[in-house]
N, C-alpha and C positions, 0 to 999 in steps of 0.2 A: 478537817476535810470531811465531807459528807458523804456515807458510805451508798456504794454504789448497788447494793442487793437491794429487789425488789422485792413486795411483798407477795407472798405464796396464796394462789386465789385459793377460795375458800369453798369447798362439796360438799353435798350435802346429796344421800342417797336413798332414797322412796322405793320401798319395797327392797325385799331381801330374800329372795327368792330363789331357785339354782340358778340363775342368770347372770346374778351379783355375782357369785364367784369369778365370772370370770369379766365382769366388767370393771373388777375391783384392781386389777392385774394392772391397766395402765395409772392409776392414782400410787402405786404402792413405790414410795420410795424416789418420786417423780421432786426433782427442786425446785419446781415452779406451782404446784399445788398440791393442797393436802383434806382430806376429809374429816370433816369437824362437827357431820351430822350427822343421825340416820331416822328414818323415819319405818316404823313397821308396827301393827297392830298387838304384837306377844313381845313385850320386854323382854323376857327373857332370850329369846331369836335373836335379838339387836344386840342385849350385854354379850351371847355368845359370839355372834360376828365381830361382834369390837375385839372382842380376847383373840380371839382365830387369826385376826390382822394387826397385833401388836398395836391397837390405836387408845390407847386409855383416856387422852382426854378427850375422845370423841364422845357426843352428848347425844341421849334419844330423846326422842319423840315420836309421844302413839298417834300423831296424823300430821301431815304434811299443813294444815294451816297454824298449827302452835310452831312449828319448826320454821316456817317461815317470817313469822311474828315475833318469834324469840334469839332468831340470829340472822346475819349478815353473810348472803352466801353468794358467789361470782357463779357457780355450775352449778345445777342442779341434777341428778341420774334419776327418772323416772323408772323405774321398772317393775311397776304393779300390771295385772289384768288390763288389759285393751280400753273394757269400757270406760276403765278411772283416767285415762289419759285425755281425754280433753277437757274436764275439769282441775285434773293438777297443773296443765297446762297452761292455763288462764288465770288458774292462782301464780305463778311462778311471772307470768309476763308481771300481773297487778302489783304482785311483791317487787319490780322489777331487778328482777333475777336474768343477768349478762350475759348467758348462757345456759338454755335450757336442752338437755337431750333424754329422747323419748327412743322406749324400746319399741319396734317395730312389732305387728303393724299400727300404726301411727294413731290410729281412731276406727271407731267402727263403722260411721256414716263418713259421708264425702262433706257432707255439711260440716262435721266437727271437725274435718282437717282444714278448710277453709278458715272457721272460726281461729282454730289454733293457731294458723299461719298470721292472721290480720291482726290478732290482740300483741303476738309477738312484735309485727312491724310496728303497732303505734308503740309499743314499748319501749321500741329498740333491743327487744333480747332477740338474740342468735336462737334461730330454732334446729336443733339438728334430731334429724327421722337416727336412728342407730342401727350402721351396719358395717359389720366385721370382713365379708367376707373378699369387698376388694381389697384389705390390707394381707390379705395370706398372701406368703412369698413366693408359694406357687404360682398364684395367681398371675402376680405382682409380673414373675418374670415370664408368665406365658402372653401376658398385655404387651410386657416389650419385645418377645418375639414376632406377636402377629401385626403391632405397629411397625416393624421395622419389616414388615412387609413379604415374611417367610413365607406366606402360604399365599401370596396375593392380593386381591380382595376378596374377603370374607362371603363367603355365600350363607353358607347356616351354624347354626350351633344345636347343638343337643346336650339337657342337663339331666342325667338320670341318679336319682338318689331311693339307693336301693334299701328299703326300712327292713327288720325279721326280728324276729325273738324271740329267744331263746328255747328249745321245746321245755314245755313244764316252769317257765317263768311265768314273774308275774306280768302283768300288762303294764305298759310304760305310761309315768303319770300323766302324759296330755290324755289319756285314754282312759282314766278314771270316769264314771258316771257321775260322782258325784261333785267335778272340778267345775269349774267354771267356763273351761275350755270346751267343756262337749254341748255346751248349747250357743245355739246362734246368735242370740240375745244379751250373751254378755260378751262372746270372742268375735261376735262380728264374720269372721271367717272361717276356717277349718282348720284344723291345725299343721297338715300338712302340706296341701294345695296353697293356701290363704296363708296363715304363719309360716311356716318353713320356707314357702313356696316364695315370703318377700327375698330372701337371699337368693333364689334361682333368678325371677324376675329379673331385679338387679344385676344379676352378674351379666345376662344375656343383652341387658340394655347398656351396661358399661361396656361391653368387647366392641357389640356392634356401631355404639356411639350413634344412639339415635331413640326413637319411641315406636313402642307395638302400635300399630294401628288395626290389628283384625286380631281375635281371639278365639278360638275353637277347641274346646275340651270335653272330653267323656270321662265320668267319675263312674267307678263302677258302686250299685246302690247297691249291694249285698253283699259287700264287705263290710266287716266290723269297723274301719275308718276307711277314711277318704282316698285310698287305691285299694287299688291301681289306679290308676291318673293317668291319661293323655293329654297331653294339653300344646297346642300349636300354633304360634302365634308369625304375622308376616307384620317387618318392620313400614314405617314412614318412609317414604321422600322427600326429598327438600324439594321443591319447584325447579330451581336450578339444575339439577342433579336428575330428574325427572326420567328426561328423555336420552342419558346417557349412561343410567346406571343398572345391571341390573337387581332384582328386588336380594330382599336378603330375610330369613326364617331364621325360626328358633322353634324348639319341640323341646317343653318341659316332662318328665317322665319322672312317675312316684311308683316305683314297684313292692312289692311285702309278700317277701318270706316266713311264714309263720314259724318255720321252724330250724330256722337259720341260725347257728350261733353265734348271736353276737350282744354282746352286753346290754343288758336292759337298762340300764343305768343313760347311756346313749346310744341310740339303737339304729342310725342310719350311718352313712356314708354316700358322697359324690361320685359321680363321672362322669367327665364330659368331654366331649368332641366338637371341634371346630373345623370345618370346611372351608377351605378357599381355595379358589380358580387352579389354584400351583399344587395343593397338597392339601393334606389332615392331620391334625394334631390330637392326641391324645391327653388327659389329664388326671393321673391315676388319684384320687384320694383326696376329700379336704377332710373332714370331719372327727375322720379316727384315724387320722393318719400320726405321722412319729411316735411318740414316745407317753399319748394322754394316758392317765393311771386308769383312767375307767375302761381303756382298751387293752388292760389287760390281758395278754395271750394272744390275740390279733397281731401275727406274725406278715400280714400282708404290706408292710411299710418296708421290711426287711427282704421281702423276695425283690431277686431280679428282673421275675414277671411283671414289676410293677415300677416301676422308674416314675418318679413327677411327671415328667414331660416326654410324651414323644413324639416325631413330626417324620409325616413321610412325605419327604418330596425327592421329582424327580428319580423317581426307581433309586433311591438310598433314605437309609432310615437315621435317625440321628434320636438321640438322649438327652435330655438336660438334668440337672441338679441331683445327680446321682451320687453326689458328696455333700449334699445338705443333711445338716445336724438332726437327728432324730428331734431335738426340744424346737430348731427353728421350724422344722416341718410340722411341727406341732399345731394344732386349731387355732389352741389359746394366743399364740402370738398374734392373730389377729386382732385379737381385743385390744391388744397393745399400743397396735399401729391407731386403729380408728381412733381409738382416746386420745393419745396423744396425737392427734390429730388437731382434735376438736382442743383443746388444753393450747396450742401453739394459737388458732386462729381469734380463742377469746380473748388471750394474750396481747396478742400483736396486731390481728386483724384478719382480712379475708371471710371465707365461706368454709363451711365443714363440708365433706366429701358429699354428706346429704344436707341439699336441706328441706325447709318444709315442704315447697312445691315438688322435690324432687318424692319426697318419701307420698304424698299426696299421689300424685304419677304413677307409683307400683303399686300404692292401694288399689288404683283404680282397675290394673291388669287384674288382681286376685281376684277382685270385684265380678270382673267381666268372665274369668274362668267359670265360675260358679251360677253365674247365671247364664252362662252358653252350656254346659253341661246340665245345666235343670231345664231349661227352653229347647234343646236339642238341635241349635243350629249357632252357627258361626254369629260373633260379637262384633262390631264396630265399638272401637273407641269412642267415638263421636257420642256412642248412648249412653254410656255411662259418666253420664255429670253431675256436679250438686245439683244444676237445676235439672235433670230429668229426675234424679232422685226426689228432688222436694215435691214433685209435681207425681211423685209416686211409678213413671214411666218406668225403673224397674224395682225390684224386692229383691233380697234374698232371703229365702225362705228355709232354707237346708243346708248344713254345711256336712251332708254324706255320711253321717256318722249314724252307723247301727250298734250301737252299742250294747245290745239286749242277742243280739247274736253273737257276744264275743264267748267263747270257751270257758 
């Protein structure tokens, strides 16, 4: 009789970076696939990552075209710098590689996520943009609170991710001068606004279930990075919905405490508020919240000031998930969800939670942030396209970063 287990698809992991750590989480231990590659410039980085994850017959390679040439891979984890992502991208479709997932943000031009999305469909690879943070449980169960219609309909949301460091620390690596991150040129965006800023984006376009259509933000230019940040954005209409609906907002907010304690190691945290017609919900924490080791000391998961969830409506206040586990409340479970996410739909079939056009879509909000904060007036979506861009209608030219003013 012919046995009924299937074969375990096969990963292969590009770049090795602090990000891997926690993208490795959903591959470790999973019965449906397993990592059999890795690709990173310093051999010895990759033999230590293999020993770190118990993978001995995982095999390197110093660049993503020998590793593609020399084994058979179903996934592929992209997660080097910005700018190498639409080139490994192209390689991984050409290899025709099943599934391909890309660390956000997605490419540095609008051009190049176009490209990346097209080569993928003639290929038939699954193209997935990577993002964690609709899989947090918090999240997860303030989505089915507000669908199930607690607070109404949804008027606005506000995302404030409050950054500080430590007095007498050192500067946290996106903040290095000499990374890659701090110029425009290879990150495309900023690190906070534009990088970090793809997980607000997203969250505010998942609750709201729809697309920014106007964007208006002020970057303050004499901070050492990219906040304080305002950034305010008013959703789409469908046609239908037009003249019966009213509009609905979001306010991105990047605040920095220079001298706040909080681990340099990871140095922000969430919060955010959602409005509707009926009430307001509160959302204490994504980032350091439970039990992560680099939040050491960070007793604020443990206060009762701080509950997951909380919703005021109707002149009564209510709590949720005040008996969730310090490790599920934890960040890292999100990596969890998203990959096995993407692992079930290469598998079986369907769409990952992002895909290209989707991850393409938030590029384009961070896009628009940065150029309405350097233009000093409010963004239409509508301008920021491949084709306005190939026609050069907009630039970014600054991603806010004074790094010669840092301390």
């Amino acid at each position: 009789m012919a046995s009924s287990k299937r074969r375990r698809l096969r990963v292969g992991f590009v770049g090795l970076g602090h990000i891997s750590h926690e993208n490795v989480l959903g591959y470790l231990g999973h019965p449906d696939a397993e990592i059999v590659a890795v690709c990173s410039p310093t051999e010895s980085k990759a033999r230590e990552w293999l020993r770190r994850y118990e993978l001995p017959d995982g095999r390197y390679y110093p660049d993503i075209q020998s590793m593609l040439e020399r084994d058979t891979l179903d996934i592929v984890e992209i997660l080097t710098p910005h700018f190498l992502h639409h080139e490994q991208v192209l390689a991984c479709a050409e290899a025709g590689v099943k599934g391909v997932s890309v660390q956000k943000p997605m490419a540095n031009r609008l051009g190049e996520c176009q490209e990346m999305i097209d080569a993928c469909r003639r290929a038939g690879s699954m193209l997935k943009v990577y993002e964690n943070f609709v899989f947090y449980p918090v999240y997860l169960k303030a989505k089915e609170l507000t669908d199930s219609g607690v607070l109404g309909d949804l008027i606005s949301m506000r995302v404030n991710t409050m950054t500080g460091k430590r007095d007498g620390s050192p500067w946290p690596w996106p903040f290095d001068p000499r990374s890659w991150r701090s110029s425009v040129a290879t990150a495309g965006t900023s690190p906070l606004v534009g990088d970090d800023g793809f997980h607000k984006f997203s969250l505010v376009r998942w609750f709201m279930e729809r697309d920014l259509e106007t964007i208006g933000a002020w970057i303050d230019r004499d901070s050492p990075l990219d906040a304080p940040a305002l950034i305010r954005g008013r959703f789409r209409r469908s046609p239908a919905e037009a003249n019966r609906e009213a509009n609905r907002y979001a306010q991105i907010d990047f605040s920095f405490s220079p001298k706040m304690a909080t681990p340099f190691e990871f140095w922000l945290d969430e919060f955010v508020e959602v409005v509707g017609e009926r009430g307001v919900m509160w959302i204490n924490q994504c980032s350091a919240a439970g039990d992560r080791q680099m939040f050491r000391g960070n007793r604020m998961s443990e206060s009762p000031a701080f509950p997951p969830i909380v919703v005021y409506r109707d002149g009564s206040v209510e709590t949720y998930l005040e008996d969730i586990s310090p490790s599920e409340r934890n960040w890292s479970t999100s990596f969890v969800g998203s990959t096995r996410q993407f692992i079930d739909v290469v598998r079986d079939g369907g769409e990952p939670i992002y895909t290209g056009e989707d991850g393409m879509e938030i590029t384009r909000y961070a896009i628009a942030a940065l150029v309405s904060a350097e233009l000093g007036r409010d963004v239409d979506l509508d301008e920021i396209t491949a084709a306005a861009e190939a026609k050069g209608s907009f630039v970014v030219t600054t991603n806010f970063l004074n790094l010669e003013a840092a301390p």
